[in-house]
Backbone as CSV, one residue per row, in Angstrom:
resi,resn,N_x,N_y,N_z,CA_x,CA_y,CA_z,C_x,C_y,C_z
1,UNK,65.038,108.696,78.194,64.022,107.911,78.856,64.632,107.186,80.057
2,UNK,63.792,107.161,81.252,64.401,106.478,82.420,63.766,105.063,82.259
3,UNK,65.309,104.641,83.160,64.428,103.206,83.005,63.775,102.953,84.418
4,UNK,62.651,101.852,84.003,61.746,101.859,85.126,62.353,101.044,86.151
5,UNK,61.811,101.338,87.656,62.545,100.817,88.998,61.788,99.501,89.143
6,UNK,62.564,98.467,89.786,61.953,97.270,90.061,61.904,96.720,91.440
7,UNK,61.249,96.315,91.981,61.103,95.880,93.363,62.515,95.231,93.567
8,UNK,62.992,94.919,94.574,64.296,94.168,95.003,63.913,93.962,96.102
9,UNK,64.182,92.606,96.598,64.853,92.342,98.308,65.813,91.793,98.365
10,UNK,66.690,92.216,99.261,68.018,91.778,99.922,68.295,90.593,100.552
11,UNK,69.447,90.140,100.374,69.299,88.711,101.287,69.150,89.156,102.657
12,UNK,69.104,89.957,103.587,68.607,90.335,104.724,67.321,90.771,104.560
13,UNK,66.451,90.711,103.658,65.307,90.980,103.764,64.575,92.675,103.507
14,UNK,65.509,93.238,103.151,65.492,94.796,103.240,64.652,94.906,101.103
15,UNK,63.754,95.733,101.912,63.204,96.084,100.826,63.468,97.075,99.627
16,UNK,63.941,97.564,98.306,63.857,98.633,98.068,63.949,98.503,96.211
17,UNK,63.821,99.985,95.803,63.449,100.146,93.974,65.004,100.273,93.301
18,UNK,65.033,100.001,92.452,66.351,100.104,91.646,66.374,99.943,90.363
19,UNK,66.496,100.941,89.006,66.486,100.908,87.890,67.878,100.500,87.397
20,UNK,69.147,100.650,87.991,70.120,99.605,87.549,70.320,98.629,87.549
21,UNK,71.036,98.038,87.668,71.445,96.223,87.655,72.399,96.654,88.350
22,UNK,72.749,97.638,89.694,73.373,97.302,90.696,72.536,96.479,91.547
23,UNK,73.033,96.012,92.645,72.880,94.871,93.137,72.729,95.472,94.926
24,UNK,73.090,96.650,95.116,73.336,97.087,96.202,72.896,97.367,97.243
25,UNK,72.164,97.474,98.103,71.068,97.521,99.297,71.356,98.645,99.515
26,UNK,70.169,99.654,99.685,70.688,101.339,100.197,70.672,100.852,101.827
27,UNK,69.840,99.997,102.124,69.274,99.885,103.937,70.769,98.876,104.682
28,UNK,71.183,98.282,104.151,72.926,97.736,104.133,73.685,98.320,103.977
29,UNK,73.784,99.035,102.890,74.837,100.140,102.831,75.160,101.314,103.987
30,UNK,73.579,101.559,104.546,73.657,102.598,105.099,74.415,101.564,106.442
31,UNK,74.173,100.582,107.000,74.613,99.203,108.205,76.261,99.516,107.890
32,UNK,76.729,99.240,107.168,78.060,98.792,107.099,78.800,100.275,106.776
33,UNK,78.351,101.335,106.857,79.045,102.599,106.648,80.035,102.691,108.186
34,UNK,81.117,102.949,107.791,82.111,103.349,108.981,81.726,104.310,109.868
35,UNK,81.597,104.349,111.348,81.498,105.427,112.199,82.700,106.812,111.799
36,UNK,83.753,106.607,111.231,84.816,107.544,111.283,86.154,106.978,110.295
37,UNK,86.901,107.681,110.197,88.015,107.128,109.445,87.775,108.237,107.862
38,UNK,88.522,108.193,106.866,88.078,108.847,105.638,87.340,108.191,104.742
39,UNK,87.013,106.518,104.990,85.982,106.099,104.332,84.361,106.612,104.715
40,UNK,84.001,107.004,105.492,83.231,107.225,106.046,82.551,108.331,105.656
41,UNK,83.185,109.336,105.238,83.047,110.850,104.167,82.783,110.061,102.693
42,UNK,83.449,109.173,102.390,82.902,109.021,100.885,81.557,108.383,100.767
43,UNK,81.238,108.539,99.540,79.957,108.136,98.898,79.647,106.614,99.366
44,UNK,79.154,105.749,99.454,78.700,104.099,99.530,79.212,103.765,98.181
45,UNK,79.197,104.032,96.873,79.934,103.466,95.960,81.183,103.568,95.448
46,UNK,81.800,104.617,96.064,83.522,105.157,96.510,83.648,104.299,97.141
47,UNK,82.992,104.510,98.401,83.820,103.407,99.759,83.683,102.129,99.497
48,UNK,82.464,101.516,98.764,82.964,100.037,98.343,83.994,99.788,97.472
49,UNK,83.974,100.697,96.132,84.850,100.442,95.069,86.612,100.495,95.706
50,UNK,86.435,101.301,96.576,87.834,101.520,97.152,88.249,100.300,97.871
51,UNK,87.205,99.329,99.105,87.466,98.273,99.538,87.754,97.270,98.672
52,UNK,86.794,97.369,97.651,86.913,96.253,96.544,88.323,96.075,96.136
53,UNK,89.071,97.417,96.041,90.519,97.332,95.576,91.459,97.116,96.393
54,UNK,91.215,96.772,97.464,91.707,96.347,98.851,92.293,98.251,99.363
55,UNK,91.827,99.181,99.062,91.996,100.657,99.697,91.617,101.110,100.778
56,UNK,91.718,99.969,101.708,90.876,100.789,103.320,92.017,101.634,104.343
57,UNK,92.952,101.985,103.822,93.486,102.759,104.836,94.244,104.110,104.167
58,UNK,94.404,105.176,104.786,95.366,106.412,103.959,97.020,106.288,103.391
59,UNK,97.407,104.852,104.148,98.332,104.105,103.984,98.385,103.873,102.779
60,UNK,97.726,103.106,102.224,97.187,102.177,100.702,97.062,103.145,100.058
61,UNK,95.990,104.425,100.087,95.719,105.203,99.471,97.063,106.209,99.101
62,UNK,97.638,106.765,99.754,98.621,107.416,99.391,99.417,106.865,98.171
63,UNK,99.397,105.115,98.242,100.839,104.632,97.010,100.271,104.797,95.814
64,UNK,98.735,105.366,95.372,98.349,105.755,94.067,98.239,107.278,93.563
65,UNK,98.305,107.396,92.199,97.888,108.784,91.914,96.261,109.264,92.045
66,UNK,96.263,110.355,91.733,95.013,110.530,91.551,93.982,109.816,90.526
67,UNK,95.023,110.001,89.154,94.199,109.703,87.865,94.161,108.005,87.885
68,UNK,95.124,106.977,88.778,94.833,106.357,89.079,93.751,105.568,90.008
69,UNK,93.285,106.503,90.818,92.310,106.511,91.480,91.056,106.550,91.120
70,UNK,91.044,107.717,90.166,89.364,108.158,89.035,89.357,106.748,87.959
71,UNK,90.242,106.250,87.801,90.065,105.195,86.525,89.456,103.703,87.230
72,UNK,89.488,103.792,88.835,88.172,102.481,89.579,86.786,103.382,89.011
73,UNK,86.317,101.923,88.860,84.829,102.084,88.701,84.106,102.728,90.238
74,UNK,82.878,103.456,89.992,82.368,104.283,91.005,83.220,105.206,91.636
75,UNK,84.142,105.729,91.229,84.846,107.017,92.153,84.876,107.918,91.179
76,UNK,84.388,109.001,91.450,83.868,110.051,90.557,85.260,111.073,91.286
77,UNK,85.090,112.219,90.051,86.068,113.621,90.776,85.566,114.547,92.100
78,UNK,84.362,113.954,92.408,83.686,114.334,94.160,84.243,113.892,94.796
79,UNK,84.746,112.787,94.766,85.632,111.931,95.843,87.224,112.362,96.659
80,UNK,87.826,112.780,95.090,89.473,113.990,95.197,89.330,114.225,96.170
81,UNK,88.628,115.665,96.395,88.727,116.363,97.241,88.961,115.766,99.185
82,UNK,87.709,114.977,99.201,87.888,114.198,100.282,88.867,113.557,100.750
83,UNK,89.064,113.008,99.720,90.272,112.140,100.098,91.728,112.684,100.198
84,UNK,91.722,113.845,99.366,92.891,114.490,99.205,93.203,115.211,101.086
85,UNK,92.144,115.368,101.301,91.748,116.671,102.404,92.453,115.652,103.567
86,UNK,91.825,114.443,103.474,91.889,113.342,104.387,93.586,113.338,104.626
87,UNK,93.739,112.597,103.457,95.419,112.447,103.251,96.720,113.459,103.850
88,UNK,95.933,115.049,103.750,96.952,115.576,104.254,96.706,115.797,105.515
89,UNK,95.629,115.915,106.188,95.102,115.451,107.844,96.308,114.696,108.543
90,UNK,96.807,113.698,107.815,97.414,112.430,108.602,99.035,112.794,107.740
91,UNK,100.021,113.941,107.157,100.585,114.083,106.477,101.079,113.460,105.499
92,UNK,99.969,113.197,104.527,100.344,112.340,103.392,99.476,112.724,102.121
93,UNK,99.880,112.075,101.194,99.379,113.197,100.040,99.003,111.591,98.721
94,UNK,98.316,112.429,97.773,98.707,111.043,96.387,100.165,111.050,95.926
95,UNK,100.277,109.647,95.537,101.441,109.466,94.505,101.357,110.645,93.496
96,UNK,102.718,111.287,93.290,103.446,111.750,92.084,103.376,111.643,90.999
């Protein structure tokens, strides 16, 4: 059974439905998405969860493993790939 969606507004005023108890604005999310960089390829709940962990650069990202990576909340095994792809773009790879 789904659960039912509930009206939400944003503290900017942005309207929208949401059956979780995330908290997240799709119409913000879409505002604060990076023009470029490898955050910018991930999902809106990758790329926050990753900021959240202070992960905004391929720098940061490289000093973890992978399975370290899948064990943040919101980064699914869709994400790998991207990021992996990203990483060796700029010659760098996950931790060992």
């Amino acid at each position: 059974m789904k659960a039912e969606k509930s009206l939400r507004v944003c503290d900017k005023g942005h309207r929208y439905y949401k059956s979780s108890d995330c908290l997240s604005c799709p119409a913000c999310d879409k505002e604060n998405k990076p023009e470029s960089g490898f955050l910018s390829k991930l999902s809106s709940p990758a790329r926050k969860a990753l900021v959240h962990e202070g992960i905004d650069t391929l720098q940061k990202l490289s000093k973890y493993t992978e399975k370290e990576i899948l064990k943040i909340h919101s980064i699914g095994p869709a994400s790998l790939p991207i990021m992996r792809t990203s990483l060796e773009e700029e010659g760098l790879s996950f931790k060992e």
